[in-house]
N, C-alpha and C positions, 0 to 999 in steps of 0.2 A: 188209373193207378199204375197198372204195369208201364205204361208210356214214362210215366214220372224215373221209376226207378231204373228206366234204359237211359235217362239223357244223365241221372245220376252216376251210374256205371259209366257211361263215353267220359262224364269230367274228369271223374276219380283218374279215369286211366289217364287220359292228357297230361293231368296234375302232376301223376309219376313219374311220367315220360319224358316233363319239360326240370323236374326236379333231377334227374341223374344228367340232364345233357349238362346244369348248369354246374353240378359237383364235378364233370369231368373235365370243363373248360377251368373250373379253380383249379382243380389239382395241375392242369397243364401249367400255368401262369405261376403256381408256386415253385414248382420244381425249375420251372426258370428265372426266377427271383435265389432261389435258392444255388442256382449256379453260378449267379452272377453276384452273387453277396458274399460278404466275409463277417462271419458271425466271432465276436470278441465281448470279453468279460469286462463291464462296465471300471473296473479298477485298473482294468491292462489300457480302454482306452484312453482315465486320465493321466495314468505315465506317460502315454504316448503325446499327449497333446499338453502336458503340464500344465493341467489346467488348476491345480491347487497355486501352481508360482505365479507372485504379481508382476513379473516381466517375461518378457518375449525374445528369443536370442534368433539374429537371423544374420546372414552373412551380409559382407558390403555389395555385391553385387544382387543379393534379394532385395537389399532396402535400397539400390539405386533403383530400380526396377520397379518395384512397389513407387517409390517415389515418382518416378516419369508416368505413371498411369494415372496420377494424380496432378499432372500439369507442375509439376514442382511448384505446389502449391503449399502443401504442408512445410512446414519449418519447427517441427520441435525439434527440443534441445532431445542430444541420446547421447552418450557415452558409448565407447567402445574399449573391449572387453579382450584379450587374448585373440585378436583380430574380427570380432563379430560385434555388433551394434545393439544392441540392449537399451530395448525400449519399454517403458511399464504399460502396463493391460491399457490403459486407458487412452494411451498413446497410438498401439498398435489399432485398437476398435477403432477410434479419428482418422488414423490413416484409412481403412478399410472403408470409410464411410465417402472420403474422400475418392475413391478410385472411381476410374470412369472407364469403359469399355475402349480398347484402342482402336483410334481412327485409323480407316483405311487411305491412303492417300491413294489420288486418281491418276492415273498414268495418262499422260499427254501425250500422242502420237507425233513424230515431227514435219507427219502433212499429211495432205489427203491422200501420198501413195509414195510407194518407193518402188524402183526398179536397181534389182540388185545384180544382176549380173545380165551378159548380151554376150550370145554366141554367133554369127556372121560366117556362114556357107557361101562360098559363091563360086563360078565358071563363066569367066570370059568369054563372049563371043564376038563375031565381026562387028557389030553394032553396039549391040549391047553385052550386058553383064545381067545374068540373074544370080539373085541372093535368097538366101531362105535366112532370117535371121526370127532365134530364139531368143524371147526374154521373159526372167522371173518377175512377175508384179505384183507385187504386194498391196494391197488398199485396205485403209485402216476404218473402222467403223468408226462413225460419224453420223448423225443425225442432219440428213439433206432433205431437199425440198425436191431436186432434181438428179436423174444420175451422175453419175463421173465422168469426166470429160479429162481423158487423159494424151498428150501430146506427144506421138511418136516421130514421124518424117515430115520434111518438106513435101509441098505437093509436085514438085520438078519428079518426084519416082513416081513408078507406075506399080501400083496395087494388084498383084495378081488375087491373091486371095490373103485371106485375115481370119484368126480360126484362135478361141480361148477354149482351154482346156478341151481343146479338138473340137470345140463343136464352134459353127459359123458367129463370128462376132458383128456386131453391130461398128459401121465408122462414118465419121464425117467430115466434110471437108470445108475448113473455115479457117480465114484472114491469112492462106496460107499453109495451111497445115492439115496432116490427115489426125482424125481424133479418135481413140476407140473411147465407143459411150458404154457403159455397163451397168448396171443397177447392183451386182454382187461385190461383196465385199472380200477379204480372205487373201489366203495367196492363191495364184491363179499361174499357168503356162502361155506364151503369148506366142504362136507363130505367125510370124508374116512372111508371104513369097511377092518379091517385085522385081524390078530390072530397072536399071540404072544405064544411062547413056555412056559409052568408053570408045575409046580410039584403039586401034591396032598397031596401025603403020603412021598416020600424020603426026609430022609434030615429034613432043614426048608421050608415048602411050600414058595413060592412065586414068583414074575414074575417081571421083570424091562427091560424099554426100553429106547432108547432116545426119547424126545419131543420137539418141536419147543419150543422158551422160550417165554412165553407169561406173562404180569401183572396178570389177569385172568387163571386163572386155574381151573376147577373143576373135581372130579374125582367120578363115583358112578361104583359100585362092587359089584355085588352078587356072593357070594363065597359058596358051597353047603355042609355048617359045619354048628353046631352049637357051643355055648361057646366058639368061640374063641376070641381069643386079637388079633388085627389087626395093624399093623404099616404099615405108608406110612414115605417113604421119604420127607423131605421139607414141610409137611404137617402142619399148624398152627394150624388144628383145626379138630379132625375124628370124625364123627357121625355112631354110630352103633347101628342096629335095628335087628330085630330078627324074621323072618317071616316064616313058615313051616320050611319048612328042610333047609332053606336059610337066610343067615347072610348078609342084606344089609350096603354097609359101603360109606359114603358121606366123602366128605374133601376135602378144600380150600387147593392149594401148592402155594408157594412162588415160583417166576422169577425163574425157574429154566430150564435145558435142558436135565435131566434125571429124569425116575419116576420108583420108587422101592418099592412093594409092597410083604409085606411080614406076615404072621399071625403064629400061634400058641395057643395049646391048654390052657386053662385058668389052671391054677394052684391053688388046693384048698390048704388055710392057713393051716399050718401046726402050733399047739406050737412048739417054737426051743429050749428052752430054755433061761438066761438071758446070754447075751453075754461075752466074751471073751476078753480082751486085752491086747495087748501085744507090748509095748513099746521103740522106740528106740532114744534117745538123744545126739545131739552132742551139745558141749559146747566151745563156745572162749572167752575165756576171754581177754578183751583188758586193759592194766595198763596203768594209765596216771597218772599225777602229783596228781591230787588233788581226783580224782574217781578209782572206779574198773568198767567197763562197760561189760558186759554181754549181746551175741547174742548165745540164746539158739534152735534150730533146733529139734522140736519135731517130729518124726517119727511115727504113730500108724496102726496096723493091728488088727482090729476089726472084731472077725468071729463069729458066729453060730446066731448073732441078732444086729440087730441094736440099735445105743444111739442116745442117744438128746445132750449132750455136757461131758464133761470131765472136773475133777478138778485137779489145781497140787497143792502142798504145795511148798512155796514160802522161801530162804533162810532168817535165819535173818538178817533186817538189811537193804534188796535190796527194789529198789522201781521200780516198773512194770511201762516202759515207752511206750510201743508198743507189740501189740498182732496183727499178719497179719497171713490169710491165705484164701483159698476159703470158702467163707462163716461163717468166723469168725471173723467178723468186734467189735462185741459186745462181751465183756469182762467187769468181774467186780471183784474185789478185794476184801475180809472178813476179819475181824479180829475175829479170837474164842481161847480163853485161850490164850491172850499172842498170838497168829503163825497167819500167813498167809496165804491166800487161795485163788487162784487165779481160776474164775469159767470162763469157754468158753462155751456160751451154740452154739448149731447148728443151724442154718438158719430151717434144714429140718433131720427126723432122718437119721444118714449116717451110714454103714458098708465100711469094706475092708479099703484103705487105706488111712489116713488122715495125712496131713501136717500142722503142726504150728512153726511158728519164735516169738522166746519171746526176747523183748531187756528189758533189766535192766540195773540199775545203782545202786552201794553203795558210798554216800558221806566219804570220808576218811577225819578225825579230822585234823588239822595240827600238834598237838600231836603226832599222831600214824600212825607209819611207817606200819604196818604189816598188810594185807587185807586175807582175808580168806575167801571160796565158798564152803558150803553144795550141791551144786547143788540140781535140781528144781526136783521133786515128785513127778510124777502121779500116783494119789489113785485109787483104786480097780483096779490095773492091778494083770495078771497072769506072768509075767515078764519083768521087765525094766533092760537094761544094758547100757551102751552108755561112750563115749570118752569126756576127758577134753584136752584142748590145750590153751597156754598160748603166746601173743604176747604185745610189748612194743610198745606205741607209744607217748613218752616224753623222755625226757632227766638226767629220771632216769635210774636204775638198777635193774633190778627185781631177786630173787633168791629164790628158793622153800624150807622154812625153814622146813617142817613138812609134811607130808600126810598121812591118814590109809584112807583103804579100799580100796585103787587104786593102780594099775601095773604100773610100765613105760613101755611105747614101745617104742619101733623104729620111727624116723622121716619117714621114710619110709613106715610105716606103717600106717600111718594113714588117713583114709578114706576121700575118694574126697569130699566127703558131709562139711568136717571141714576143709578141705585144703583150697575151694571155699568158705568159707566164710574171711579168714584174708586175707590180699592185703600186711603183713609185715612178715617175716622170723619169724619162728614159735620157741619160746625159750623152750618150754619144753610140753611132752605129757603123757597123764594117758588113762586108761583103767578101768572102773569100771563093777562090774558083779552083784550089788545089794546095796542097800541101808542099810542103813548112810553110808558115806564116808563124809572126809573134807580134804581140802590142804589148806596150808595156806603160803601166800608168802612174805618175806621181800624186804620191796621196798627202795632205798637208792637215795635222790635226789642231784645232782651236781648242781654246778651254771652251770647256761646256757652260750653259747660265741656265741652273735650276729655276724649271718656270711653276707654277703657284701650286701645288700639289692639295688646295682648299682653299676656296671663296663662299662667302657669302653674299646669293645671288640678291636676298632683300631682308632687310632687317626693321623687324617694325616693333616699337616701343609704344607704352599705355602709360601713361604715367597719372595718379590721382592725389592730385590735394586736397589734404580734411582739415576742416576747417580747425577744428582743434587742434591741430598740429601731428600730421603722421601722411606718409608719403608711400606710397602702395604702386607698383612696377612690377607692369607686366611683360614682357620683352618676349620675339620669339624673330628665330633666325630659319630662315630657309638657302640651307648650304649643301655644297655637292662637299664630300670629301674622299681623297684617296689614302693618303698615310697615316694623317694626323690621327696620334691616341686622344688629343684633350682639345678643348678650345679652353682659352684664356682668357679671364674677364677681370679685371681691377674695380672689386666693387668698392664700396663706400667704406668706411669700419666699423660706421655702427650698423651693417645692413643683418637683417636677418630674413635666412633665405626661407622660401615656404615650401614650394615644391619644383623641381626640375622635371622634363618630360623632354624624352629623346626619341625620337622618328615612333612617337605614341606609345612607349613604355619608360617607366617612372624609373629612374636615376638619381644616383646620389651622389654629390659634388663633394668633393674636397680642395684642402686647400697646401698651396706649397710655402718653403719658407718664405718668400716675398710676399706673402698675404694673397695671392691672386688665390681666383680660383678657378679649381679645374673641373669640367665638365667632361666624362667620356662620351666618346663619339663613334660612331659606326660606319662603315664603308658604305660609300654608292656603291648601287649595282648599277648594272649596264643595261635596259629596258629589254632591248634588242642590236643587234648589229647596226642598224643604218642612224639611230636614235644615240644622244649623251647619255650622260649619268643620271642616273636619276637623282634631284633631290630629295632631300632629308629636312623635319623638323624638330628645332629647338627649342624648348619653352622655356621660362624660369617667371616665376614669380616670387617678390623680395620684396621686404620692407623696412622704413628710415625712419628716423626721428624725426622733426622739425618742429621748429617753433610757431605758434600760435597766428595766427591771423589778427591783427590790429585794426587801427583807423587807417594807418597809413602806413605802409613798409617797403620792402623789399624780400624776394623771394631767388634763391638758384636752386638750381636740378642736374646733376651732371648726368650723362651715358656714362655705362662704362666699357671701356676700353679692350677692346678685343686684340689680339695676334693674329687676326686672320682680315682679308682687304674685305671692305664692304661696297658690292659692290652701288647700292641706293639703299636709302634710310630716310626711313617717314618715323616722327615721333607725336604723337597727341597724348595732348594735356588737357585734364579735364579740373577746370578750377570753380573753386568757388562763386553761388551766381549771385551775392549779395556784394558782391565787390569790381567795380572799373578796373581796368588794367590799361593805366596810361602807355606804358615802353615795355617793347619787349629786345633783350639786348642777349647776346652771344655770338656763336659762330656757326649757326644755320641759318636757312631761310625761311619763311613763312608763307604758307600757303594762301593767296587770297580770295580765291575761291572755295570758300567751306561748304557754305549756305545752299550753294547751288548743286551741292554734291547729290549722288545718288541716294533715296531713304533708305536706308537700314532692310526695311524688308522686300528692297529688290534687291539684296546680292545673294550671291548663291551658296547654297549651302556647304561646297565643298570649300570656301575659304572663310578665313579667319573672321570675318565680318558675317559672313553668312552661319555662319554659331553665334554668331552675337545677337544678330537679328532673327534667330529664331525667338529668343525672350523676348524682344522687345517689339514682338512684329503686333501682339494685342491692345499698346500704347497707343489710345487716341492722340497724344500730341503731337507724337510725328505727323506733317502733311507736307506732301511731295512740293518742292519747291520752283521746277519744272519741267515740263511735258517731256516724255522720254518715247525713243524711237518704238513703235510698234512691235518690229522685228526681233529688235532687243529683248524689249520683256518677253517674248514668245520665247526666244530660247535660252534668256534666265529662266524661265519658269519648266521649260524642257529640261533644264540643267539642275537645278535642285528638287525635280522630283527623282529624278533618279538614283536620289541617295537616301539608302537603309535607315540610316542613322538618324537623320534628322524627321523623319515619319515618326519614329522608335520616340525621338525626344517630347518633339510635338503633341504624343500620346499623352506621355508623363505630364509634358505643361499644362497640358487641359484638365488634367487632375486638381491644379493648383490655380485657383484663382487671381487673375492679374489686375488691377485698377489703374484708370487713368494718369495716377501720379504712380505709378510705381512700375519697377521692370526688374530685370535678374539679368547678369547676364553670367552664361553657365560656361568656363574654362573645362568642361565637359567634354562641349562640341569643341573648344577648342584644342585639346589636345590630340582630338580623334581626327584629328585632316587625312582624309583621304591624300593620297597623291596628286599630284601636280598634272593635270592636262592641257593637252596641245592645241592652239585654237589654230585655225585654216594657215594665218598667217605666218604658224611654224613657232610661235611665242607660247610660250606654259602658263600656264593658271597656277595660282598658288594660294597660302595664306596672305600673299603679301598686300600691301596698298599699292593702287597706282588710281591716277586718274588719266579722263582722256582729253584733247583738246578744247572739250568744249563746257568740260567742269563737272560730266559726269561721274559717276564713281562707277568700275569697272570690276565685276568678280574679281574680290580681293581687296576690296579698298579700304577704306580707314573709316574708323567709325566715325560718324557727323549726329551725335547727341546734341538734340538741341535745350535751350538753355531752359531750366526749370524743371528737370525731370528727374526725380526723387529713385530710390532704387533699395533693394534690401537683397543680405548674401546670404546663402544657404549651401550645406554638402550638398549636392544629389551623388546620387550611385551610378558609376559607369557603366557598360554592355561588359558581356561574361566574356571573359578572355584579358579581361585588362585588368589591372588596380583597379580595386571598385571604389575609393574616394578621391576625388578631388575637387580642388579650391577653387571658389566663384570670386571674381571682383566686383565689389558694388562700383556701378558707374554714375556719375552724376556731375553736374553743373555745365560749364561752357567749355566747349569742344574748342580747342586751339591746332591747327597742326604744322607741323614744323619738317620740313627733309632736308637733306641733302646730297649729293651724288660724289660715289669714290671717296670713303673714308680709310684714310691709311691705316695701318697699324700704331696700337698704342696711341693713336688721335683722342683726345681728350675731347666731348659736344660738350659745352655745354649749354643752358637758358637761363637767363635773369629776365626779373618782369616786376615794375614798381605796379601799387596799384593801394588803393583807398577808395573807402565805404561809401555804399552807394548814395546814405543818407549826406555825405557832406556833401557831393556832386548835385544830389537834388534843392539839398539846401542853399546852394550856391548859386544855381538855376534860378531858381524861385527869387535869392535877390537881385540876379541880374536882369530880370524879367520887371521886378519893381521900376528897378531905373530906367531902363527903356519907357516901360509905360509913361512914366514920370517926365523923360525927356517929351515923349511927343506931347504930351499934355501941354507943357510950357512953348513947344516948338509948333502946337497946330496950327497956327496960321499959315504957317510956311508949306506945309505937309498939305491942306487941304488944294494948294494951289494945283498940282500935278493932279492930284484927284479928279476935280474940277473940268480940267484939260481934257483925264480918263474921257470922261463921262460926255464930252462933247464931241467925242472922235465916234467915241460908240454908236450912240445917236444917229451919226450919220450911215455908218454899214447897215441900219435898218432895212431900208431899201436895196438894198442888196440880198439883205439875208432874204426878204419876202419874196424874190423873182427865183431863189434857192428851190421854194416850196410850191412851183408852181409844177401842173402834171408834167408837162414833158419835161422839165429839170432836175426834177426829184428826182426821177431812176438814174440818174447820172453822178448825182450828189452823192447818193450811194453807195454806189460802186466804187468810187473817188475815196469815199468814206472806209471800207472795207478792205478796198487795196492799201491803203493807211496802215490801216491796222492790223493786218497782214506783215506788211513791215515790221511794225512795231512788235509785233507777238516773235519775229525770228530775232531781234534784237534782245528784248527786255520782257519777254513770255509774258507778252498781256494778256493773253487767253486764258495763262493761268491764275490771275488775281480778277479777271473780269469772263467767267465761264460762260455765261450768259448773253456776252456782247455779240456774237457772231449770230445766234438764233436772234436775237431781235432787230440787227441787220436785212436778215435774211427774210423777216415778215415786212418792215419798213418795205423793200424793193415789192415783195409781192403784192403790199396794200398801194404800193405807188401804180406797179403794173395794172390793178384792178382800177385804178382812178381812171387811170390814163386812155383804158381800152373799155371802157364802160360800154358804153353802146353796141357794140361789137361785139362784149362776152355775155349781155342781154340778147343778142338775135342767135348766137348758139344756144344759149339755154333753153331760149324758146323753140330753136331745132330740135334740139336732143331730147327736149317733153312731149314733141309731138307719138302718139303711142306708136305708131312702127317704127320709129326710128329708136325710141327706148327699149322696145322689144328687141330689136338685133342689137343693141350697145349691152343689153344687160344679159343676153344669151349669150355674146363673145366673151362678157368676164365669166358669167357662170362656165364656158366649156373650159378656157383656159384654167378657172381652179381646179377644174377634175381632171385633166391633163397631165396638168402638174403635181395632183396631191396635197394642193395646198389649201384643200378645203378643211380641213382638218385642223389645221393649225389655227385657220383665220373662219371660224367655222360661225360665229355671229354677223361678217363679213358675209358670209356663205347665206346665209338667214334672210338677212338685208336685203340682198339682190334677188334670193327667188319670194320672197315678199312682193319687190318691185315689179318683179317679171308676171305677178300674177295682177297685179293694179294695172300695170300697161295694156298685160290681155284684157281687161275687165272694161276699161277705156276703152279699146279700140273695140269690141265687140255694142257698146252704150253707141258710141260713136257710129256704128256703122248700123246700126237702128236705127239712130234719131234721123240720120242721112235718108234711110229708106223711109223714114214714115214721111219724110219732107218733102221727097219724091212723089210720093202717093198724094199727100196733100194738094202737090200742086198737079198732078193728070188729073186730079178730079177737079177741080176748080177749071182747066181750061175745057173738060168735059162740058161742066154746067155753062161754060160762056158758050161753047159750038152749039147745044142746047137752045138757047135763050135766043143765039141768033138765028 
């Protein structure tokens, strides 16, 4: 019992003792709550925070603020208020809800290290030079795998010692270089002591090493001379002091990565006397209509003392328009007695050798034809001699009435210095050896003949006949222009125009009092210097009335008529395909080669055909009519992949379903033509048509729709940056095309063409066909006679043909046969109406070689099956496909052979048992005869 009431008493007391520690640690923690708190009367806090008002006032920089912590994402509407932004509760809570914590952005270091400044101690000695040179480096933290490898000097110095932040550094020396390796990051102190190889007395003294490239530079040098002149490389600024028998030399270098220091003994001024000059002058004169213009190339070699500037005497008459050279920006002109005197003073006194370019000009009277050139005079020289050259650049004649004191020379002769100044064919050359001279030239002026300031290089028209009577033209010009505001066209007067497009932005044509109309037009630019103008494209599409289609009529089409020269013009008409067209009459030519043109979806995308034939490229009825170069299509097909535009369209067209009768074609692609490119032979690519000799159709050319293809028009929407509508033509019926080359201005084309319905043409057939029949019928006796005759010649080449099919004849027959058609396929592309003729040629000759050599490729076969010899034939293909990789590809091929290779082991091991047990058979049999005997 008493035990009980002592463990009672210990808890009691614990209980006490742990109950006042924890009353004293609250009361700590209040009174620091309480100092750190601001105790206010729930009415005073919602004044302060107005929280009874349904809006929020906050300044425009709190609610940009607010605003950017939320991505400027929020956008309610606010009002603002006596300059603060007032938003309602409900506004301010969504903002609030919206804020996100600001991103810290990561600081990107601009490498693994920087060295910020290089300080360079040194003392020359007989051999060498020791250096201690300090540098700050920086190395930026970075997550590496290996240390720093940081690159100080070439290995040519010798490393005395290498010491970071005073204590021994780590270096290595690789592909040339000493490297300090470090693992520590930070900025750090970098001393290095080494010695560098220098001269004293040979030569020019002096010592140069590589240096880490630092902003900071500094370089100090005691070198153990006196009076010398010291030069540093890169140096902005050298300080040189003079201390016993030692010459201290200070200096600041520019960013640099090598340092080169180099001295010499001081040189005491010598009088030289006054100087020396000796002068050289080339002169062009350039003739124009109404000036003489003068670029004079003053040459000088100044020796034994330097000048401050130089004066020339100035021709009469010339007026000094430019003086250029180094340091002779400053130039002044004199008048003394009547003459001229043109003064060039120098920036700083110069010797050795100076360059000046003098331009001048003389105003010529309209009076007086005849210009004359004293050339220019430089005073106190000890000899001047120099060349004159003359070049035209007007639409005059220039001719050298007169000269003394000048040679001619040779065009050949004359120096690159005066060549390189004229850009035009040099009319006549002098040689002068001293002064006064003068040439004097008669100039004779013609009238001028304004040459074509706009052509059009191709002009190619579309022209569609609907059967029901309406005429739809599509016309597009590809022109260079320089002046011309309009091009002029004399349309029809019932035309009504649909849309214009100028170098691929949409234009609107008006019309002058003569009915024409006018189209504005835009300037070539200039590609580059060595390249013309660039062309520009034209487009318009317009439509006409016309009358109806009949049984039988006549039809005309005019162009119309431009003010500008053309230089070649292709026009296709695409007519109706239920109707012959016996004549076609006007004053163009006709293409006879249509058929054989290139299909539609080989031209290239960047010409006018090559937008055409993107619609029409899903039309099974096109089929190529013949065989086109290899090379060709590779780099048509090179050439319109590389255009944006038509990927872009192609997209779009896949959207939209095309069927065999039916095609679009989209004035889309055609308004968007890229520009005009250059092919090898220096000739442009364009919209335009052309063919080649051989009836191809060549990027650019004309469209060849053949006959019976149906079509339907649709808006599509252009690429962003242009007018987003424009007009499709529907194309359809028989393709006709028409050119011709150099149409003048105001040339009226036009086309007539009769033609009548296919059904009377058929019907007409069908009776002429009767009557034929109908003669021979009445006529067979006579008819069967030649038959007859046929048929008895035939007979006889039997024998013939059968000696044709004999083994050795055959393979001859053949080849006889295929060189034929060889022929024939480069004439009238048989291969392409007979695809098939050349592979079954080419089995003929093989099944004849197999006839022929029968026997023969029986005793190989039965070679090649014997098992070792199929075993090495089938392990040379196997090794060669693994070789090559090509098992992969031909990998059934690959199956086949190690198949075979395991039958031929299988064989030759059968094989070479049966042999042994044969063997065995027979020692035991002569066993039992030695036996028996």
């Amino acid at each position: 019992m008493n035990k009980i009431n002592k463990y009672i008493r210990i808890g009691c007391s614990c209980l006490c003792l742990i109950t006042v520690l924890f009353s004293v640690v609250l009361a700590e923690n209040n009174e620091e709550k309480k100092s750190n708190s601001v105790f206010l009367d729930w009415g005073e806090f919602r004044k302060i925070l107005k929280l009874d008002s349904d809006e929020v006032k906050l300044s425009w920089d709190e609610y940009r603020r607010l605003l950017a912590q939320t991505g400027f994402k929020a956008k309610d509407k606010y009002r603002i208020e006596g300059g603060q932004v007032i938003l309602s509760r409900k506004q301010f809570k969504t903002l609030l809800e919206q804020m996100q914590p600001p991103k810290k952005n990561k600081l990107i270091p601009p490498g693994d290290y920087l060295i910020s400044k290089g300080v360079y101690k040194g003392v020359v000695g007989k051999k060498s030079t020791r250096f201690e040179a300090c540098l700050d480096l920086e190395i930026f933290k970075k997550q590496r795998n290996t240390y720093s490898k940081i690159p100080l000097f070439r290995e040519e110095l010798a490393i005395e010692d290498i010491r970071i932040n005073q204590k021994p550094a780590s270096i290595i020396t690789q592909g040339g270089w000493h490297y300090l390796s470090t693992e520590k990051s930070g900025k750090h102190l970098v001393v290095v002591k080494f010695s560098v190889k220098s001269s004293m007395d040979k030569g020019t003294p002096g010592l140069g090493f590589n240096i880490p490239s630092t902003p900071i530079t500094k370089v100090t040098l005691n070198i153990p001379k006196r009076n010398i002149k010291v030069n540093i490389t890169n140096a902005q600024e050298i300080k040189t002091t003079q201390k016993d028998k030692y010459t201290k030399v200070e200096g600041y270098l520019i960013p640099a990565s090598y340092m080169h220091i180099s001295w010499k003994k001081k040189l005491e001024e010598k009088f030289r006397g006054p100087a020396k000059i000796y002068a050289e002058l080339f002169n062009l004169l350039s003739i124009e209509a109404d000036a003489i213009r003068v670029v004079s190339q003053v040459k000088l070699n100044i020796v034994q003392n330097k000048i401050s500037g130089i004066t020339l005497a100035v021709p009469s008459g010339y007026q000094i328009l430019e003086v250029t050279g180094q340091g002779k920006n400053m130039w002044n002109v004199r008048e003394e007695k009547g003459e001229q005197f043109l003064e060039v003073p120098f920036e700083y006194p110069a010797e050795g050798q100076q360059y000046l370019t003098i331009k001048a000009e003389k105003i010529l009277p309209e009076e007086t034809m005849v210009a004359d050139f004293t050339g220019f005079k430089v005073l106190k020289v000890k000899r001047e001699f120099g060349f004159i050259a003359g070049e035209i650049k007007s639409d005059a004649e220039a001719k050298v009435q007169e000269f003394e004191g000048l040679d001619r020379i040779d065009f050949g002769k004359i120096p690159a210095q005066l060549s390189g100044l004229s850009s035009r064919p040099v009319l006549f050359a002098f040689k002068y050896i001293r002064h006064p001279y003068n040439i004097v030239v008669d100039i004779t002026k013609y009238e001028k003949e304004e040459a074509l300031s706009v052509i059009i290089d191709k002009a190619n028209g579309i022209t569609l006949f609907k059967e029901e009577g309406k005429l739809v033209h599509l016309l597009t010009f590809s022109m260079r222009n320089l002046w011309n505001q309009f091009l002029k066209l004399q349309l029809p007067p019932d035309a009504s125009i649909w849309s214009v497009y100028v170098d691929g932005k949409r234009e609107k044509a008006s019309k002058d009092s003569s009915g024409k109309i006018l189209i504005p037009l835009v300037r070539s630019q200039r590609e580059n210097r060595d390249s013309g103008l660039r062309p520009f494209k034209v487009e318009l599409i317009y439509t006409q009335p016309a009358g109806k289609f009949f049984i039988l009529g006549r039809k005309k089409s005019i162009f119309p008529a431009t003010d500008v020269l053309i230089n070649s013009l292709e026009w296709n008409f695409y007519l109706p395909v239920n109707y012959k067209y016996l004549h076609f009459g006007g004053n163009l030519e006709r293409e006879k080669i249509i058929k054989q043109r290139r299909p539609l979806w080989r031209t290239t995308s960047k010409s006018l055909i090559g937008g055409l034939a993107g619609d029409l490229a899903d039309t099974s009825v096109f089929q190529p009519k013949e065989p086109l170069e290899k090379k060709k299509l590779k780099e048509i097909h090179k050439y319109s992949e590389k255009s944006k535009d038509e990927k872009i369209l192609r997209q779009r067209e896949q959207k939209e379903p095309v069927s065999s009768d039916e095609s679009t074609v989209s004035l889309d692609r055609l308004s968007r033509l890229e520009e005009t490119e250059k092919e090898e032979s220096g000739e442009f690519y364009s919209n335009d048509f052309s063919e080649d000799g051989g009836g191809e159709r060549l990027p650019g050319s004309a469209i060849n729709a053949p006959v019976g293809v149906q079509s339907k028009g649709y808006v599509s929407l252009g690429l962003a940056g242009l007018l987003s509508v424009r007009m499709n033509i529907p194309l359809s019926g028989k393709d006709y095309l028409f050119s011709k080359k150099i149409v003048e201005q105001e040339d009226f084309l036009h086309l007539n063409f009769i033609y009548v319905n296919e059904w009377i043409i058929n019907g007409l057939l069908i009776i002429l066909g009767l009557i034929i029949l109908y003669i021979f019928f009445k006529m067979r006796k006579i008819f069967l006679r030649p038959v007859r005759a046929l048929g008895k010649a035939i007979s006889k080449l039997f024998p013939s043909v059968k000696k044709c099919f004999q083994p050795k004849i055959f393979p001859i027959v053949i080849l006889v046969v295929f060189a034929a058609t060889k022929l024939l396929d480069k004439l009238f592309y048989l291969y392409n109406y007979f695809p098939l003729l050349p592979v079954g040629l080419a089995l003929l000759f093989i099944i004849s070689l197999l006839r022929l050599f029968k026997k023969q490729i029986i005793i190989v076969i039965k070679f090649l099956c014997r098992p070792a010899i199929s075993i090495l034939v089938i392990s040379a293909w196997i090794f060669f496909l693994l070789v090559t990789r090509l098992f992969i590809p031909f990998f059934p091929l690959f199956a086949l052979l190690f198949i075979g290779l395991i039958v031929s082991v299988i064989r030759l091991i059968v094989r070479f048992l049966r042999k042994r047990k044969e063997t065995k058979e027979v020692e035991v049999e002569e066993a039992n005869k030695e036996i028996k005997e």
